[in-house]
N, C-alpha and C positions, 0 to 999 in steps of 0.2 A: 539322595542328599542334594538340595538345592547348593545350587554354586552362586561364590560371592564374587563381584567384579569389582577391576580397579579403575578407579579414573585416575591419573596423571597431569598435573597442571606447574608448567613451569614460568613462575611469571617472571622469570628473566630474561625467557625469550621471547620478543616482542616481535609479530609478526604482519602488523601491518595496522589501519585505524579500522576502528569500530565505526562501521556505514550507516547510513543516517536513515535505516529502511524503518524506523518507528513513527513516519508517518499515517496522517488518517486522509480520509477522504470528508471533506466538511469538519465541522467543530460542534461541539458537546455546549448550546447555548438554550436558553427557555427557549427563544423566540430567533428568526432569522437576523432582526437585526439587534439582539438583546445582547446583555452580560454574557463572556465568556463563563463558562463553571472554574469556581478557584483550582477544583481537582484537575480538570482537565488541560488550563493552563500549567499543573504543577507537574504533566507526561511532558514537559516542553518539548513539544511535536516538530520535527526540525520541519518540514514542509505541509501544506493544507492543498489538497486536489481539488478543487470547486467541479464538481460534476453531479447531477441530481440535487443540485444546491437545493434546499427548502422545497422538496418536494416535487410533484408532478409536474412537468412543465416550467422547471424552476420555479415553482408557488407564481408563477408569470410573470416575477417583476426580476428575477436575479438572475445574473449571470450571462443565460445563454442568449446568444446573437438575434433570435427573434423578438428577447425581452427588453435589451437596452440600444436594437434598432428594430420597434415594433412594426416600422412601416417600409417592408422591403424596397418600394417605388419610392420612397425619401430621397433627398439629397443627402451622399453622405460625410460632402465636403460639410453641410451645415451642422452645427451643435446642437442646434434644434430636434433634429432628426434622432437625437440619441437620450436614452432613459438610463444614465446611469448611477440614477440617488440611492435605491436599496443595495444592489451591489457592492456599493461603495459605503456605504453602513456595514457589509457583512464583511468587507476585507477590512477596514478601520481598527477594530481590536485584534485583529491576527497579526497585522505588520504590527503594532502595538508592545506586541506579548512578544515580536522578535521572529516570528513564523515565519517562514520563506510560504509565499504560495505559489503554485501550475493551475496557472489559468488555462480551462477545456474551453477551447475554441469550436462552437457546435451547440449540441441540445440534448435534452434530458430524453431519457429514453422514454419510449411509449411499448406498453404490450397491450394495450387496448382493441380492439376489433378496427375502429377508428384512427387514420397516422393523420397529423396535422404540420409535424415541422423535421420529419426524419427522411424526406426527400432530398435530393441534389438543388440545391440553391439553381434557380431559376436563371440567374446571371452568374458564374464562378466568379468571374476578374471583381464582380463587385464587391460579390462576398468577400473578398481577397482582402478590398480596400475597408472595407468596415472592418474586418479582424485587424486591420494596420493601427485603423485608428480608434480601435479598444487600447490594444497597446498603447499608444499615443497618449490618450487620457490618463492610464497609472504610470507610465513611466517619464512622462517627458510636462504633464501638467495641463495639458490640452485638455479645452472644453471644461473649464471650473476643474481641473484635473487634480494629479497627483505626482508625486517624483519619490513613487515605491520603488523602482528598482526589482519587480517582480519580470525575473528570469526565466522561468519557465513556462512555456506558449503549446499548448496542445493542441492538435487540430484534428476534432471531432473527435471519437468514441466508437469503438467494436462497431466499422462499418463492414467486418464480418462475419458477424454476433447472428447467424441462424441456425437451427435445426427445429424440422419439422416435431419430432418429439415435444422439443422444449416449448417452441414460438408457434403455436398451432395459429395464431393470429396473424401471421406474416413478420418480417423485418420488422423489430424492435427497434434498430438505430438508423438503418441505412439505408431506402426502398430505391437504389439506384444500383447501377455494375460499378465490379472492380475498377474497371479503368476511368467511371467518372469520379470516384473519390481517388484516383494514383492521382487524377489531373487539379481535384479541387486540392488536393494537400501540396501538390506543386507549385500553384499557384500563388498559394495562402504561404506556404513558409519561405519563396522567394521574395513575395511582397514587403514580410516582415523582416525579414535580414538584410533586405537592401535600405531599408529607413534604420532598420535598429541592430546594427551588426554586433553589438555587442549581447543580446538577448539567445536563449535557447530555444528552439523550435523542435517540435517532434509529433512523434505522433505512431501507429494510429489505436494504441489500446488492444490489441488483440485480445477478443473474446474467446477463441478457440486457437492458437499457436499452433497447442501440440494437438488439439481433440476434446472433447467435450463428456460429460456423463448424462450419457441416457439411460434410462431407468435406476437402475443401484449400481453401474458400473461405469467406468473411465473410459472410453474407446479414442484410439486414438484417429484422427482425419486426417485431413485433405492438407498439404500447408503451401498449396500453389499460390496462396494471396500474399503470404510474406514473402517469397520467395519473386513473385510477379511483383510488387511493390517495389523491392530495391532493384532488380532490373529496370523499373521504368522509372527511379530515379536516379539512377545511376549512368542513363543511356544519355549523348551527349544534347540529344534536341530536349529532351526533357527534363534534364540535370534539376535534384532541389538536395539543400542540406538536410541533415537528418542529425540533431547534435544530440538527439536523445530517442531510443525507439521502445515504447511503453506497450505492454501485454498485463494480460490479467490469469493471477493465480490460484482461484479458489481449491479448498482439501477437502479431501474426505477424508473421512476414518480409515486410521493407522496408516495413511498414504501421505506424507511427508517426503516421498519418495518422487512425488511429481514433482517439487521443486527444483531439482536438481538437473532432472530430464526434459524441462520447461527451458532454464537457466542457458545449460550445456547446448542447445539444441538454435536457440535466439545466439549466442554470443559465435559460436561455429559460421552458422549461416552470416550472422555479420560478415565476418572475416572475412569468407568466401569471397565476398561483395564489396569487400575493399572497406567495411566502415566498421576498422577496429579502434576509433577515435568516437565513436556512439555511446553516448552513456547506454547503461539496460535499466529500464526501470518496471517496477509491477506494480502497474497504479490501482489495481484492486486486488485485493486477497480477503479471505474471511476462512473460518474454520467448515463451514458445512455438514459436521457430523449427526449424520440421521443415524437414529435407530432403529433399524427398520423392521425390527418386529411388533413396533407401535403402527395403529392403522394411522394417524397423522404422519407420517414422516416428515413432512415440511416444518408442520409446527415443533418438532421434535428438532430441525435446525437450531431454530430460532431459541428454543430451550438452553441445547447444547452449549450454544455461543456462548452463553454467559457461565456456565457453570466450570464444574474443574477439568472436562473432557475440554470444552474452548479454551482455557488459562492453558491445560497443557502444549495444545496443539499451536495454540499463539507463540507461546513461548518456544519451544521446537522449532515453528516455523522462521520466528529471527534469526536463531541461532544458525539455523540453513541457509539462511539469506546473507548473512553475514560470514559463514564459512564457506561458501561458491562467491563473495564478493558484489551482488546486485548493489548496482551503485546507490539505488534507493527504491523505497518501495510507500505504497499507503493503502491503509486497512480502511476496509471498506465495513461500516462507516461511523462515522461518530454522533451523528445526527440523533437527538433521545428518542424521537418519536416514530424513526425508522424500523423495521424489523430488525433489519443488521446492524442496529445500534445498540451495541452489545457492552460497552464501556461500561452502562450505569443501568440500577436500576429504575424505574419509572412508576409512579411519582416521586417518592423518594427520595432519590438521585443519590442512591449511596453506590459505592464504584461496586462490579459486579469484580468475579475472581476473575475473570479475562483484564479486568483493568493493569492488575497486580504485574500481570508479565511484562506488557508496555512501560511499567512502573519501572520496572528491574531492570529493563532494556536502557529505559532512559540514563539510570542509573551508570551502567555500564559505560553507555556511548558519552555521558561524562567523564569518565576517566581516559578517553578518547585511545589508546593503543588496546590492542586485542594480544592476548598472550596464550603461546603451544596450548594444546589438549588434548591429550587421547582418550577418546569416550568407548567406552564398551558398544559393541554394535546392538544394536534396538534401542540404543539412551543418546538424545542429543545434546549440546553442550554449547558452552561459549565460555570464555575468560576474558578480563580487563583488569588493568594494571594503572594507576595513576598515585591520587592519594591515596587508595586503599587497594587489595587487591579481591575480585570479585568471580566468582562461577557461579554461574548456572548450568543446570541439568535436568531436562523433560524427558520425562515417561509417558509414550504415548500409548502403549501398550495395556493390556488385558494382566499382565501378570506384575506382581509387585518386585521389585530386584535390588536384591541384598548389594551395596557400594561401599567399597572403602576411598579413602583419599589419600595420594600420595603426591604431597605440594615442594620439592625438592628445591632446596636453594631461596625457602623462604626465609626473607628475614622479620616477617611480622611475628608476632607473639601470641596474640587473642584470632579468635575466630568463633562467629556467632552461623548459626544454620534457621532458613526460614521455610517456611512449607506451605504451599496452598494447594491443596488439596480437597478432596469431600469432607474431611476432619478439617481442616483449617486455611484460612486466607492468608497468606503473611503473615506468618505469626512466628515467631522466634521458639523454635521447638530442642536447640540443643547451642551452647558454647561452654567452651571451655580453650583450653593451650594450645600452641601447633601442636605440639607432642601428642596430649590428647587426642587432639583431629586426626592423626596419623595409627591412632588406634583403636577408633573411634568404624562399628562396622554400620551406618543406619539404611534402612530401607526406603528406596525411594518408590512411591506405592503406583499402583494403578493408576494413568491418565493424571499424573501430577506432576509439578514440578517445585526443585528446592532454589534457595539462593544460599549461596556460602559467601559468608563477608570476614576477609582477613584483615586486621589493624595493627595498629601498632601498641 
């Protein structure tokens, strides 16, 4: 006799806000410096990551430090010295739309046989001074500038992003030691908080935190570079701030379980280290679910993403992000013509089922308070309470799982239920009464997830 579970959702207990982790990495536009997509401005994305901006080498004109100061030996007192027109095209409609962005201080990653810009900068202090005076230009108007107000300052990207398995080509991001990127992010985040004390600074992306997956499995490593890292900022000859310290959380299949042990393990060692005032942020995440009885398993990612195993595991994945509290996170990526641009179809551009969870999310994080829920173990969950009152529920699992609902102390009336699933995208599959809803027993199926919307 299969058994039915309960979920429980009290939206009178309010227990804290809904966190702003429905971020992406880039934006969902034709072209780098084209129209935003109406859909994509309509997940209004609380922050935009710029990293791998438009391509290989940031398509060479955006973003990264080699592109908008192309001539290392430049002066970088002079304006001249700086290329910041396309850049400043691609951030234009994102402040626009309201977007906070973290600007990556650094470069686009390379797995090529050939590294051209993933070395240790030749001079740090210079480098130091150009990242000052990137800032400079959006926030303060410098150089034909701007006065965005853009808070968040990254400094470089997984400069400890290797395994032999993976990176058979050498160092992807970083071809220098630990200690010369402790010293260039010393350098680089004291420079900028001494001109712009009021700005976020962080860093460094962690590509591996807890360990990495070689072959079909998670293993976990080495985490003497996080750990080496805030000792050597934290020691007094080498003191730098750290207002925010950013790792990367990609999943596998039915492992939503790394998040937690990702989260738990960053926020400890904080402590440890005296920087319980750090925000935590996970500036990459994507689904990753290979099927691995397919001989492509890669292309079998990139499949996934979009389909209802991605919607679920997105949707799950918030809901974990937002129940351990990461102060923010961004999904990697929203770019149409990326692999990991899983948001939209291509050409098309119709939203794919992964859109739909972001969808729901956004939704939620509008009603800004997060309300109790006890979710049956193997189903993950989330509540919000404002104008209306809202659950979600992901099934990431293999087996389909009979739920009832028990919303105690509701004073709404109506409740509509929506499903995206292998049978449907958001699509309104059940309403009726509370009462109803409370005797109401529906299955939430394999690798899917529901929305419940209560009204008045």
């Amino acid at each position: 006799m299969t058994s039915v579970f309960k979920i429980t959702v009290d939206f009178q207990n309010i227990i804290g806000k809904i966190k702003p982790v429905h971020g992406f990495n880039n934006a969902a536009r034709k072209t780098g410096y084209g129209e935003l997509l109406a859909d994509f401005v309509d997940l209004h994305p609380p922050v935009i990551r710029l990293h791998d901006t438009c391509g290989f080498y940031g398509g060479a004109h955006y973003v990264d430090i080699p592109n908008v100061f192309p001539n290392f030996d430049a002066d970088p007192e002079n304006e001249a010295s700086y290329d910041f027109a396309l850049t400043d095209a691609y951030i234009q409609p994102l402040i626009e739309a309201g977007m906070q962005v973290m600007y990556r201080l650094g470069v686009t990653i390379e797995h090529a046989p050939k590294k051209y810009h993933v070395y240790p900068p030749k001079d740090p202090e210079k480098w130091a001074n150009i990242c000052e005076h990137v800032v400079r230009h959006y926030n303060d108007g410098w150089c034909n500038g701007h006065n965005w107000d853009i808070q968040y300052w990254e400094i470089w990207n997984e400069p400890d992003g290797l395994h032999p398995n993976i990176e058979p080509n050498g160092p992807p991001m970083w071809n220098g030691t630990a200690e010369e990127y402790y010293r260039l992010y010393t350098l680089t985040a004291n420079k900028i908080k001494n001109a712009h004390p009021d700005v976020k600074v962080g860093g460094y992306s962690s590509c591996y935190i807890l360990g990495a997956f070689t072959g079909e499995r998670w293993t976990e490593g080495p985490t003497d570079y996080f750990t080496n890292f805030l000792s050597y900022i934290s020691a007094p000859a080498t003191k730098a701030p750290l207002d925010f310290f950013s790792y990367h959380g990609y999943l596998g299949r039915n492992y939503l379980g790394k998040i937690e042990k990702e989260y738990s393990f960053v926020k400890k060692t904080l402590h440890d280290f005296g920087f319980d005032a750090t925000e935590i942020h996970d500036t990459e995440w994507n689904t990753n679910i290979g099927t691995y009885e397919t001989q492509d398993k890669r292309t079998m990612y990139y499949i996934n993403m979009r389909n209802n195993y991605g919607a679920a595991h997105a949707a799950g994945a918030l809901y974990e992000m937002q129940r351990l509290g990461v102060d923010c996170a961004m999904f990697y990526d929203a770019q149409l013509w990326w692999e990991y641009g899983c948001l939209f179809h291509v050409p098309e551009l119709k939203p794919t089922k992964t859109y739909y969870a972001f969808k729901q999310f956004d939704r939620m994080y509008a009603l800004q308070n997060a309300a109790a829920v006890t979710c049956p173990q193997g189903l993950y969950a989330c509540a919000a309470t404002g104008g209306e009152d809202m659950l979600g529920v992901a099934n990431v699992g293999d087996d389909d799982v009979p739920l009832t609902f028990d919303v105690p102390g509701s004073a709404r009336t109506r409740a509509t239920l929506y499903e995206t699933s292998a049978d449907y995208t958001n699509e309104p599959v059940w309403s009726g009464s509370i009462s109803e809803l409370t005797a109401l027993q529906y299955t939430v199926k394999s690798n899917s997830f529901i929305t419940l919307c209560l009204n008045d």
